[in-house]
N, C-alpha and C positions, 0 to 999 in steps of 0.2 A: 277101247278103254273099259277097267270094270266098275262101275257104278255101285258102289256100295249106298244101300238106302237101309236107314236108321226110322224107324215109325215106332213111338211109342206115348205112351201118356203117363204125367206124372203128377204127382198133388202138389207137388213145389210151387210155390207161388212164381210166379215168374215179374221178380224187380227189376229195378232199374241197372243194379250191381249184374243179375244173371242175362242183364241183356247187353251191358256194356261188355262179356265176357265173349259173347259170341260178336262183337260189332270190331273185327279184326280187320279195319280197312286194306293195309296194305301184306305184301308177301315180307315172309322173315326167317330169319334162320338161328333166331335163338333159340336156345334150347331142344327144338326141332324145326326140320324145315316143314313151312307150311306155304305151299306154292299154289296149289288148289284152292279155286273158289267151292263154297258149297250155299244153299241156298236151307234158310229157316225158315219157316212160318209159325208160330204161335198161334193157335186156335183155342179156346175156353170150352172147353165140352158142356155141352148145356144138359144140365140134370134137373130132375123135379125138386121142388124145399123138400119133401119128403125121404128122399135115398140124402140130402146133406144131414137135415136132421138127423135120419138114422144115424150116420156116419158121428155126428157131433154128441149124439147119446150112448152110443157105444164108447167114444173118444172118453168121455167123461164118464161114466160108468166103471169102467178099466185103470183107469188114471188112479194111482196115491200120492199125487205131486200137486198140492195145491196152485203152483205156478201155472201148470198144465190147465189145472180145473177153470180158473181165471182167468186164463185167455179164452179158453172155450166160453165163460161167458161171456165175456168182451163181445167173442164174433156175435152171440148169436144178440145179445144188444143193439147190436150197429147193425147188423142183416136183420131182424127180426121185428124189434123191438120189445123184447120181451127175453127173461133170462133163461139159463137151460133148463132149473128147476122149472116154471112155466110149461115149457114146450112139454118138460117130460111130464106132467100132470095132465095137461089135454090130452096128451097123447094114451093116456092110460082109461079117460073117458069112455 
């Protein structure tokens, strides 16, 4: 049999919805047939605050979507406790 193997990483948050997507209990033939079990694991690739920051000052740096700008605070609120202007002034220290 040939085993095809899929390995990659993605910034997608992974919910409830993108897990209920892959949680295909039984075989079916809708739309395609999908008779094959495969197997998932989900792993959180563990980074420093430092490469997220970046990632979250670049994000908002580049942005002219204030919707954009605001969830990037959000995050770094709730992760941080402190907003993205904040981080990006230490970080210039």
């Amino acid at each position: 049999m040939n085993k095809k193997l899929y390995d990659f990483e993605t910034f997608r948050s992974i919910s409830n919805y993108t897990m209920n997507e892959f949680k295909n209990t039984k075989p079916s033939a809708i739309n395609s047939v999908s008779v094959q079990k495969y197997r998932i694991m989900v792993e959180l690739v563990d980074e420093s605050d430092d490469i997220i920051q970046d990632r979250l000052i670049d994000l908002y740096l580049k942005s002219d979507n204030h919707y954009h700008t605001s969830g990037i605070n959000d995050y770094c609120k709730i992760h941080y406790k402190k907003s993205i202007q904040e981080i990006i002034k230490e970080r210039k220290k």
